[in-house]
Each structure stands twice: as structure tokens, then as C-alpha cells.
C-alpha positions in Angstrom: -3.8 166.8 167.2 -5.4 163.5 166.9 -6.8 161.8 169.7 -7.1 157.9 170.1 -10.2 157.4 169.1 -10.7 159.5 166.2 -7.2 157.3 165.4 -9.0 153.9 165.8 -12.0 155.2 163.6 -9.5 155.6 160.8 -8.2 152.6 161.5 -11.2 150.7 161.3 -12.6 153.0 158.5 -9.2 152.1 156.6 -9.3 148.0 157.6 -13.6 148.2 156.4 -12.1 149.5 153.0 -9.2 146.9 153.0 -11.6 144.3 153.8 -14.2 145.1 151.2 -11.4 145.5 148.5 -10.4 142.3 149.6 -13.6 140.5 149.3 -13.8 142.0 145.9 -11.4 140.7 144.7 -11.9 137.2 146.1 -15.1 137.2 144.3 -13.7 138.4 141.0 -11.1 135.7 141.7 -14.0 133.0 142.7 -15.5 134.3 139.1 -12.5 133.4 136.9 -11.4 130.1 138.8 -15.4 129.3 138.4 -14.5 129.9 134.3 -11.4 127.9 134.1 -13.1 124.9 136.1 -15.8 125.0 132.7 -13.5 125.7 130.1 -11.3 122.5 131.9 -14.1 120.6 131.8 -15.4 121.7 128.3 -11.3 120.7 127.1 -11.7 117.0 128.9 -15.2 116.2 127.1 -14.2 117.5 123.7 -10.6 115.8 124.3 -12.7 112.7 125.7 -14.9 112.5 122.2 -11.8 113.6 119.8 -9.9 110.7 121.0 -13.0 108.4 120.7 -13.2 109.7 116.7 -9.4 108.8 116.6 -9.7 105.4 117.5 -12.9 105.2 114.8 -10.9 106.3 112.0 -7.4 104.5 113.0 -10.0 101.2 112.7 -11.7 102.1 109.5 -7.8 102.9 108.1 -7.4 99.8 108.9 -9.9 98.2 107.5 -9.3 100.1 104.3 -5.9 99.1 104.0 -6.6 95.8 104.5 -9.3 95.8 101.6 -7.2 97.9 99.6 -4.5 94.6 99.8 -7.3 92.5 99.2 -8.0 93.9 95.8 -4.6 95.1 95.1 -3.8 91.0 95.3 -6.6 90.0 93.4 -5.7 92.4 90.5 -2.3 90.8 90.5 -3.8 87.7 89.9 -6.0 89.2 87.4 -3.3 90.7 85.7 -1.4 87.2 86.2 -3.9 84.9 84.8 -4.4 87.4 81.7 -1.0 87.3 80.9 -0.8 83.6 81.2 -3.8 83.8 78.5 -2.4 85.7 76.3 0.7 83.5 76.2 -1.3 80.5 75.8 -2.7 81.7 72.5 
């Protein structure tokens, strides 16, 4: 038979163990929350600089295309004016 305090040893044997699992795992969790905390941060810099390229390059299209009507206009006239020669003769 078991007496009380051989009882009680287990049970503090059993709640050491529980306790140590437990802080085990609270430091494996602590490890991976650590990970996702950098790997957030790594997403919100590189998401931070992507957008910053997107606005560059939505300005230079724009430039483009307005340069692009530029000379598409003058060649129009170009084309125009030739074509007004060519009559003339």
C-alpha cells in the first residue's frame, strides 16, 4: 500500500515533469513566435520597398506614354505636312 507521502512525492515528481514539459514547450513556442515576428517584419520592409518601385515605374509609364503621344503627334504632322507636299507638286 501506499502511504501519503510516498503519494505526494509522485505527485510532485509527476507536476516537476509537467512543469518542465511545459516550459519546453513555451520556449519552443517563444522560438517560433520570435520567427514569425522576423519573417513579419522582413514581409513589411520588402512590401514597404516593392510598393516604393510601384510608384517609380507607374511614373516613368507615365512619362513614357506621354512622350510616346508627343511623337506619335508629331509624326502625324510629319506625315501631314508630307502629304500636303506631295500634293503641292
Amino acid at each position: 500500500m501506499i502511504d501519503s507521502a510516498e503519494s505526494r512525492d509522485y505527485i510532485d515528481r509527476m507536476a516537476e515533469n509537467m512543469n518542465a514539459t511545459f516550459e519546453h514547450e513555451l520556449k519552443r513556442l517563444e522560438k517560433r513566435v520570435d520567427a514569425l515576428v522576423r519573417v513579419c517584419d522582413q514581409l513589411q520592409d520588402e512590401n514597404r520597398s516593392l510598393k516604393q518601385r510601384q510608384d517609380v515605374l507607374t511614373s516613368e509609364r507615365a512619362n513614357l506614354l506621354q512622350k510616346n503621344e508627343q511623337v506619335r503627334a508629331r509624326v502625324e504632322a510629319m506625315i501631314g505636312r508630307l502629304k500636303a507636299m506631295e500634293q503641292g507638286s
